[in-house]
N, C-alpha and C positions, 0 to 999 in steps of 0.2 A: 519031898516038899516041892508043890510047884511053884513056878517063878513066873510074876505077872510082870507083864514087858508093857510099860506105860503107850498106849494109842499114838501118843507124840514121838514117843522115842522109835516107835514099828514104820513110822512113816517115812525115817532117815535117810537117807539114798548115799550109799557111799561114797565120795568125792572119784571123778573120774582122772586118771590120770592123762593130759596131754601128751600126744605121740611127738617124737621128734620132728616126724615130716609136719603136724599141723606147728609145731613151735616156728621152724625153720620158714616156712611161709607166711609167719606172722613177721618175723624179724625181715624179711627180706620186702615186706611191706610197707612196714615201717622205717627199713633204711632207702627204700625210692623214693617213698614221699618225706623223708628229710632230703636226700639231696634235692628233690623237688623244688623244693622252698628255701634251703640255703645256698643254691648254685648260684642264684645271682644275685645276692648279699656275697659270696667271696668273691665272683667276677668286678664288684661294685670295690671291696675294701682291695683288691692288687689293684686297679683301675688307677685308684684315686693317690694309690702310696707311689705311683709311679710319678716320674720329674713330669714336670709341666711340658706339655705337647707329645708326649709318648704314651696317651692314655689309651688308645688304638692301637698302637705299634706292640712290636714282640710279640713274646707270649701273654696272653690272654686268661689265663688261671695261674700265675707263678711270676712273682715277686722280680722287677726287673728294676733296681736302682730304687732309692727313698727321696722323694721328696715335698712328702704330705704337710710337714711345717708352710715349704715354700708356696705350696697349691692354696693353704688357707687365707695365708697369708694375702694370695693374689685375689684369691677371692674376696674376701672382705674389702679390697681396694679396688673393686668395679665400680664403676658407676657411686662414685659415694657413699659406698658400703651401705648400697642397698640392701643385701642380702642379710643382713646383721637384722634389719627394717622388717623386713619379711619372719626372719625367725624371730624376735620379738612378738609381731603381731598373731604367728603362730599361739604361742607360750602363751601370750592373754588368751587369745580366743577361747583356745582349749584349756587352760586351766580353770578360767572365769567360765565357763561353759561346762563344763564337766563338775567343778564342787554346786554351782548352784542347781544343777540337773540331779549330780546325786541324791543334795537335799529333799527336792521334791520327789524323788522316787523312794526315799525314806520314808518321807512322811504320809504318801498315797497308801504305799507297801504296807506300812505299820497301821492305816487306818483300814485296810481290806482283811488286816491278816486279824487285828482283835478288837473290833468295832461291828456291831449286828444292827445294820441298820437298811430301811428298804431298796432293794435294787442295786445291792451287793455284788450276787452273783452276776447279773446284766453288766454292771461297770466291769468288773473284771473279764468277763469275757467279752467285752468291747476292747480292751488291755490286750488279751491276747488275738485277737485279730486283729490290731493295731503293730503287733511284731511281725506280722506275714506280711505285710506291706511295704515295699520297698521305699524310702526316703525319697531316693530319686524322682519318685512321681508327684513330690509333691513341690520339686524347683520353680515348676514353670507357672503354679497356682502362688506360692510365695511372692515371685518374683511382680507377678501383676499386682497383690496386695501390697509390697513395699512400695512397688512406685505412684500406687491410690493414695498413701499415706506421705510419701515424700522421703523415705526410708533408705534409697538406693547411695550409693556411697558412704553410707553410714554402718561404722563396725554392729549398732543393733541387729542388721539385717543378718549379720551372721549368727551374732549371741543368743535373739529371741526365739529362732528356731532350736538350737541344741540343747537347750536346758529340758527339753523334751525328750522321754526314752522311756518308752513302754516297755521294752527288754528291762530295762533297771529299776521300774516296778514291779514288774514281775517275780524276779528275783529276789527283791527290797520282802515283798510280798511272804514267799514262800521261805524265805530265811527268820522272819520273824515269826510269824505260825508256828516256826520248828525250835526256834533257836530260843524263845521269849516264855517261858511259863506264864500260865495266868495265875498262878499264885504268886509269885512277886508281885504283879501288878494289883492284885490283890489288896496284899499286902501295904502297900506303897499307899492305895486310897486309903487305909485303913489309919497309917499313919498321918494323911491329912496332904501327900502328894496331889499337888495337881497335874492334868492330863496333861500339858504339857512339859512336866518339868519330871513325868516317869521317863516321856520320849526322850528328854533329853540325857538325863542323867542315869536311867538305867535301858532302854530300849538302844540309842545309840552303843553305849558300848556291848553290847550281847548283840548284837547285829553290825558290830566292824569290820569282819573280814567281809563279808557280801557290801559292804559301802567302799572297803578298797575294791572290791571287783568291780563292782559299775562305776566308781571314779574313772578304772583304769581302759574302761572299754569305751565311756565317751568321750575321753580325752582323744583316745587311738583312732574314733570313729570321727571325732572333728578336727582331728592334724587331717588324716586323709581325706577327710572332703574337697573335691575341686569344682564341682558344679554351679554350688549355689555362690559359695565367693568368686566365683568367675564371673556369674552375670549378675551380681550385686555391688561389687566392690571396681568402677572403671579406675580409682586412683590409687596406681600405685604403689605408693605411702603405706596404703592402710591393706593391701592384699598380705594373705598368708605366703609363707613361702612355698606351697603348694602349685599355687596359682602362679609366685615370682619365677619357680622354676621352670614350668612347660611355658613361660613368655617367654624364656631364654631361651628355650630348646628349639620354639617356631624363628628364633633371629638368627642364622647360622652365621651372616654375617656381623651383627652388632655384639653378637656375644661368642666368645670363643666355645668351641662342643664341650673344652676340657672341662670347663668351671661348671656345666649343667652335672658333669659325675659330680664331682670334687663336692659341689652344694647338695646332689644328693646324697651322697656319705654322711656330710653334717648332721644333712634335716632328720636323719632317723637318731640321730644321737639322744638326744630329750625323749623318746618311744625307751628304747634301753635304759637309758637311765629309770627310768619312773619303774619298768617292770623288776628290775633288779631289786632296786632300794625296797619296794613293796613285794618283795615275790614273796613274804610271811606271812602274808595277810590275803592277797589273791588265790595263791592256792588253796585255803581253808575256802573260801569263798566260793572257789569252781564247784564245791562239792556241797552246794547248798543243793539239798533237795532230794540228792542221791541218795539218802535212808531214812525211809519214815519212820 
């Protein structure tokens, strides 16, 4: 009796097994470029646990005396705990920046991904040429439109740029496509759903983890920004602490070196926290897209 072997099943390629030497060069890859990137987050956290004025002295990777309490402590009493000022202003910026950015990269996303309507394909691939583009190029264009308008010292000038993120469209985009059946939505008219209360109440949550991701990436993307709140924001008051810190760093005499670690230590704390609390929902997210 003969045995027909399905076309599908003849096609199979048996799984290769990985050699040691190619393993061994993977790991050895991947442990350079961690210490890569966490050499100076450890250099930064012994820095700053060290007593106030010995954040340069000794050794320089290894823990010499505790006095991270006392350094906070002196930090928040510079200058009228400015620096409190600054991280606040951070925490708006980018919170307020980042949920109302997400928003609109939801709702672009979700109207690219199940909306047929003309000049689709063009909008989106205007989206995606809009990712190739660096931010930075567009400070010194921003920066002349804010002061046409009267904008400059004004926290706007930071907010109404960020809510913007083609990347978080994108994303928004290709997670709903994948993640959204048309048959609910379907369904949902059928029931007597209106379009905007499918988005809300069933497209938002079947598109959560990709809305924790791009929260988490504009937030990260507008703590880090220093350009445009550099030459938008001259008071103070209202700068992130981004911009508060490299002020301090240019004053070597009005500001002591210690307190620029010590306030850099702080300022990533809020970045950690947000990736932690949320790492259940960014990781699902990262993998939007990776199987169709």
């Amino acid at each position: 009796m003969t045995t027909v072997i399905p076309a599908s099943a003849a096609r199979i390629r048996p799984r290769r097994e990985t050699s040691p030497a190619s393993r061994l060069t993977v790991l050895a890859l991947l442990g350079l470029s961690a210490f890569y990137f966490l050499f100076p987050l450890w250099w930064l956290l012994v820095a700053a646990t060290k007593p106030f004025g010995e954040q340069f002295g000794g050794s320089g990777l290894w823990f010499d005396g505790f006095g991270l309490f006392d350094n906070i402590a002196r930090l928040g009493g510079h200058d009228g705990g400015i620096f409190w000022r600054w991280m606040l202003n951070s925490v708006l910026y980018c919170g307020v920046g980042a949920l109302i950015g997400t928003l609109f990269s939801a709702l672009t996303g979700y109207a690219l991904a199940k909306y047929d309507f003309p000049g689709r394909g063009a909008l989106f691939s205007l989206v995606l040429a809009a990712v190739l583009v660096p931010k930075v190029l567009f400070t010194l264009p921003l920066y002349l439109m804010f002061s046409g308008v009267h904008l400059i010292d004004n926290p706007l000038a930071v907010l109404l740029p960020s809510v913007v993120s083609p990347f978080g469209v994108y994303l928004a985009r290709v997670f709903a496509e994948q993640s959204i059946p048309d048959e609910v939505l379907e369904a949902g008219r059928l029931d007597g759903a209106g379009e905007f209360r499918l988005f809300r109440t069933v497209a938002v949550r079947m598109m959560l983890p990709a809305l924790v991701t791009i929260f988490l990436f504009q937030f990260v993307e507008i703590w880090n920004n220093y350009l445009l709140p550099a030459m938008v924001l001259g008071d103070d008051r209202l700068q992130p602490v981004t911009v508060g810190l490299v002020g301090w760093n240019a004053s070597h005499v009005a500001v002591p070196p210690p307190l620029v670690v010590i306030g850099s230590l702080v300022s990533i704390a809020p970045l950690l926290i947000a990736f932690l609390s949320l790492q259940r929902f960014w990781r699902a997210g990262m993998t939007a897209g990776a199987v169709k």
